[in-house]
N, C-alpha and C positions, 0 to 999 in steps of 0.2 A: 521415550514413550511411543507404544503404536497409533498411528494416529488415521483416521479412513476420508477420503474427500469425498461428500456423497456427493450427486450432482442429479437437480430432478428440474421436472418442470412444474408448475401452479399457475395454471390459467394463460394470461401473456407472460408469464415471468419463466424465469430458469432461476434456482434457489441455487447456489453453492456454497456447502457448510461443510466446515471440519469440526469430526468429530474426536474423543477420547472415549474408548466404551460408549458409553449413550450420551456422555455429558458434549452439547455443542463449543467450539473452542471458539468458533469465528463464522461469519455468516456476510455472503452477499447476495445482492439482488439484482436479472438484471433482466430489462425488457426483451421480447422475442426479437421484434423489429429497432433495435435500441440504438442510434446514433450516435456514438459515445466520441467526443472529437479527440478525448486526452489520450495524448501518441500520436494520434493524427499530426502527418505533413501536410501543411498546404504552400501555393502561392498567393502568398497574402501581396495587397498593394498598402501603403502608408500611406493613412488618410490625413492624422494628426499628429504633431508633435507638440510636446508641451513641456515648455524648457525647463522652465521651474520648479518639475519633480522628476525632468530627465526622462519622459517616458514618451514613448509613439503608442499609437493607436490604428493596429492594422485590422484592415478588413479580412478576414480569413476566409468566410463565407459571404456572397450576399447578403448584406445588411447585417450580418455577425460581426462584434468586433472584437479582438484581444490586445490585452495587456501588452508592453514589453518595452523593460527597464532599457535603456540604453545604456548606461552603465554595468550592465552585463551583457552586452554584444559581444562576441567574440566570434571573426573570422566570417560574417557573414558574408549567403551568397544569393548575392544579385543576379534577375535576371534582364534586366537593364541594364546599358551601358554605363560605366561611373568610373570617374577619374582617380577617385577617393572610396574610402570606408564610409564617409559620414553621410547619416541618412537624412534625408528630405523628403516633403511631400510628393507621391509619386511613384518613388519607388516601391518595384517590384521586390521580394527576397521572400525565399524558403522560410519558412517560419513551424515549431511544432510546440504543440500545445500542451505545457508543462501542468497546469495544472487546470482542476475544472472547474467553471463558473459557478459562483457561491451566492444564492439569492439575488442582491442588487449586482455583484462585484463581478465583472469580466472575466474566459480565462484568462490566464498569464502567457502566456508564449513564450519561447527561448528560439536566437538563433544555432545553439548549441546543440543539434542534431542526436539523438543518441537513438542507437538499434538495438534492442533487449534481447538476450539468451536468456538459456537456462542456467548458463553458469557464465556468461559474458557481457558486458555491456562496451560497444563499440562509442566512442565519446569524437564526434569529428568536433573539432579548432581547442582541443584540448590533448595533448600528446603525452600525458604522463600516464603511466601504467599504475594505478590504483589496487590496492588489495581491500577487501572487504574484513571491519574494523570485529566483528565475530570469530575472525579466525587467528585462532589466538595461538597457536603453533609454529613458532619462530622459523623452524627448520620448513613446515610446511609455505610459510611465507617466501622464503628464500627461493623455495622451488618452484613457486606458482610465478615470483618476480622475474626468473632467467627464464622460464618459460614464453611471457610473455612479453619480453625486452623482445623477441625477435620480429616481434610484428609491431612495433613501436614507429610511428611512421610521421614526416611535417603536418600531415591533415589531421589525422586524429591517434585517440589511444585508446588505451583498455581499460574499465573497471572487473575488477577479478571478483567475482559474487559470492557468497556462503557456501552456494551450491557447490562449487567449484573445488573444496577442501575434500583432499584423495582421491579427486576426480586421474583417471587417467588420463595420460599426455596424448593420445592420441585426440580422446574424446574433446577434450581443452582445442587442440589445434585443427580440427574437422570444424567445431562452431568457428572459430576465429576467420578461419577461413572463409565460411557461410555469410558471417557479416561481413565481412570486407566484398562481397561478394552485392551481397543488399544494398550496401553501401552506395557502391558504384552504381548500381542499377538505377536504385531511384535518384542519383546526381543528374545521372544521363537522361534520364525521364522527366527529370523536374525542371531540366533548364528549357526545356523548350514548351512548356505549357505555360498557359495562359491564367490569368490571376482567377485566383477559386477553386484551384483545381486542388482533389487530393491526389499526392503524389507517391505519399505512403499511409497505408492505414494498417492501426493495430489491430491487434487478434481480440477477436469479442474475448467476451469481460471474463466467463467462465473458461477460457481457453490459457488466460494469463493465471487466475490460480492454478493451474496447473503446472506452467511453466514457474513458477514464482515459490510454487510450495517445497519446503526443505526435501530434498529426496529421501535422507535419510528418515525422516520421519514419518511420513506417507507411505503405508506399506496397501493401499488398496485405493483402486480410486472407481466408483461404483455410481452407474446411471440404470434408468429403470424403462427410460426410450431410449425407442431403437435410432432415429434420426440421430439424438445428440449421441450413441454411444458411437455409430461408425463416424461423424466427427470428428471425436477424443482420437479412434483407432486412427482414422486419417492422419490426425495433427502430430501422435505420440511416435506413427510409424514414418515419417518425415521427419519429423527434429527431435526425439525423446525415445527413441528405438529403445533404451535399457529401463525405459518404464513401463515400458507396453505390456508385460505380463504383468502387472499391478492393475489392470483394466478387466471390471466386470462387469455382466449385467445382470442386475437381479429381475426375475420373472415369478412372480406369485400373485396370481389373479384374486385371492381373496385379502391377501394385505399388501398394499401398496409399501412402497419405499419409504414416502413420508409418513405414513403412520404407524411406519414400523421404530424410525427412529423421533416420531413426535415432532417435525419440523415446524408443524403450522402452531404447535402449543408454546415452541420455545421460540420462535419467533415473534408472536403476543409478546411470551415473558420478557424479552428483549426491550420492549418497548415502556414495559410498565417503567413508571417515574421512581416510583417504592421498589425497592429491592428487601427482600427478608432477611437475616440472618439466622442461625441454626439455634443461637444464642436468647434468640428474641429481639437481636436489635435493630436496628434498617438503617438502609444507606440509602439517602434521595439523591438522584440525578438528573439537574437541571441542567439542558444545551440552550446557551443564549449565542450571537450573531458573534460576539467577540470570545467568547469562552466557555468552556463547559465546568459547573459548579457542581461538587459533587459535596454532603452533607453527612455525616456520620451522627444517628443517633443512638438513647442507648434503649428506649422503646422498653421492652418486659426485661432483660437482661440484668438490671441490677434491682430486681424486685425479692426485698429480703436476703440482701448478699451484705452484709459485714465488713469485709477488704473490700471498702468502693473501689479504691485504687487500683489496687492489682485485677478488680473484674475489670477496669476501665480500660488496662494496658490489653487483657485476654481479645477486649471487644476490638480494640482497634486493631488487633495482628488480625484477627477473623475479618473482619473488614478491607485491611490492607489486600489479603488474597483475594477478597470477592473484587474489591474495586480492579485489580491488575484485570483480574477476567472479565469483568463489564468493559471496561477501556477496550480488550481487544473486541468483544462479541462486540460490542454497538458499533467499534470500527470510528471511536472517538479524536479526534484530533486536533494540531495547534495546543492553547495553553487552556488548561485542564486543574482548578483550584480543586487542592481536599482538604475540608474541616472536620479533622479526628477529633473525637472528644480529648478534651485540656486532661493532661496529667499533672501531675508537680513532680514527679521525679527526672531529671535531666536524663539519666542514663536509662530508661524505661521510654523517655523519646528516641535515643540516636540508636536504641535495641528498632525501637516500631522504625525507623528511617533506613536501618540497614536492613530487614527483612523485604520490607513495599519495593525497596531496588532490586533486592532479588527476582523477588516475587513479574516485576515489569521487565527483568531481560528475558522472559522466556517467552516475550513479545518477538515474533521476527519482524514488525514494525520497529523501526529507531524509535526508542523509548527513554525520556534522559530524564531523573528524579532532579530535581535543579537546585529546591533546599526547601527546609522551614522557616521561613519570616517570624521579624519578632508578634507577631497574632498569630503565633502558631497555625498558620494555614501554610499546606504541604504545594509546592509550585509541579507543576509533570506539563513538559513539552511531551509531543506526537507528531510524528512527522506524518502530513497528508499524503494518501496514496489514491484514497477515493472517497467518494460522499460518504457522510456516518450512514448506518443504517437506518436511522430514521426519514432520513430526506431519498433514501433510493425507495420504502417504501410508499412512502408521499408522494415519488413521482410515478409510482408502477400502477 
């Protein structure tokens, strides 16, 4: 499928959404002036340790605190003297910030370093060479793995990205080269600064969908200011040279960008709790602190319909696709309950269970269907990447 990333701005925000034809596939939001620390490096100092669930509590910013497990340290680096690995109050260490504070909940930090491409992810105190679990061509695995055995190094390794499948060797071995490059940079930069300091910072937010979006799938990528588009042109004519001709700008003074493609109508829609179905039925989605509840009704749908049953299986495949698409658009994540309406045929369940799993890999988010409980309520993990969509507009 052709697929176009528009990218505009709304007031303080910049919207980036991908579209299919007019239908939006996924949507972010992010501030002009936006501080965003996830990816950020800093020098954080260890304020607390807390034995009992194994975790420190480094300052990363003034008065900032983050997470981080110590049972998942590996290969940290001090910029303190230490005789040993084992940390104490005090120390100094590189730290970056895996994932982003959630309401009351801290980031998480990792000292597990990683540099992102568009088709590479450099992994320092981790030295195996990864291939991305999408790419499902044996021969093509074999090739991308002897490829990158040769930059397999004691300090770090490679994860090989989706992007990266038919990617040419040249193109593969120019980024490889770029991060082991970045790498060293900010080692050498970071060891001699002082606690608080960023040492590496990520590429604003609409910068990383583009880096991040399938190549092959993306066949235009379209702003409607001039600032953000020489940006794009800057960032793609740097590190993405073979996408730069997919870069447009649209100019029509009587219809803007977003009301050409309806950004401000479907991002409302995105929000609504009630979702409709074509059928008459509705799907509600409720996000609570620990999970997000999603509820299948069947609303006008089986008004005057005979085969309850069979309408009941029809509603819930129609459901199953809508929900796959809400899960991406709202940018849902962690553990994600769905109550499809009860059927009694057993195989009219594991028909509705293999369709919803289809339906969820054509999430480029890790999307894993996990099972149906005996209360037939459907389990779906999301691996977080960034706030849902509702809480980026709450904080815009």
């Amino acid at each position: 499928m052709k697929h176009k990333l528009i990218i505009t701005k709304d007031g303080d925000s910049i919207v980036s959404s991908v579209f299919e034809e007019k239908e939006m596939l996924q949507v972010n939001v992010f501030g002009l002036q936006e501080e965003n620390p996830l990816g950020n490096i800093y020098v954080g100092k260890v304020k607390n340790i807390v034995a009992n669930i194994a975790a420190a509590f480094v300052e990363y910013e003034k008065g900032k605190m983050c997470y981080l497990s110590l049972e998942e340290v590996r290969n940290p680096i001090f910029l303190n003297s230490k005789k040993n690995e084992k940390m104490v109050v005090g120390d100094e260490i590189l730290v970056q910030i895996a994932k982003a504070d959630v309401k009351t909940k801290a980031p998480v930090a990792t000292t597990g370093l990683n540099f992102t491409g568009k088709y590479l992810v450099l992994t320092h105190g981790n030295n195996i060479i990864g291939i991305s679990g999408k790419i499902g061509d044996e021969e093509e695995r074999k090739r991308l793995k002897t490829l990158m055995d040769a930059y397999k190094h004691t300090e770090y390794g490679f994860i090989v990205r989706t992007n990266a499948a038919k990617a040419e060797d040249s193109v593969l071995k120019e980024e490889a080269e770029a991060l082991i490059s970045l790498y060293r940079e900010t080692l050498s930069y970071g060891t001699h600064k002082t606690p608080f300091s960023v040492v590496y910072r990520t590429l604003p937010g609409y910068l990383c969908d583009i880096r991040d979006s399938l190549s092959e799938a993306i066949t235009e990528i379209i702003t409607d200011d001039r600032k953000l588009y020489e940006e794009i042109a800057s960032y793609l004519g740097r590190y993405q040279k073979e996408d730069l001709e997919k870069l447009r700008f649209y100019e029509d003074n009587l219809l803007s960008l977003s009301k050409l493609y309806g950004i401000e109508v479907k991002l409302e829609d995105a929000l609504k709790k009630k979702v409709w179905l074509k059928s008459g039925g509705t799907i509600i989605i409720e996000p609570t602190e620990a999970l997000t509840v999603i509820d299948v009704n069947t609303g006008k749908a089986i008004s005057g319909k005979r085969k309850v049953q069979e309408t009941f299986f029809k509603l819930n495949l129609e459901a199953a696709e809508e929900i796959a698409r809400q899960i991406r658009l709202r940018n849902l994540s962690g553990i994600i309950i769905v109550d499809f309406i009860d059927m009694e045929d057993k195989s009219a369940k594991e028909a509705l269970m293999r369709f919803f799993e289809e339906q969820l890999r054509k999430d480029s988010v890790k999307t894993v269907l996990v099972d149906m409980t005996a209360l037939n309520l459907v389990e779906v993990t999301r691996k977080k990447v960034r706030k849902p969509l509702y809480e980026q507009i709450r904080e815009e």
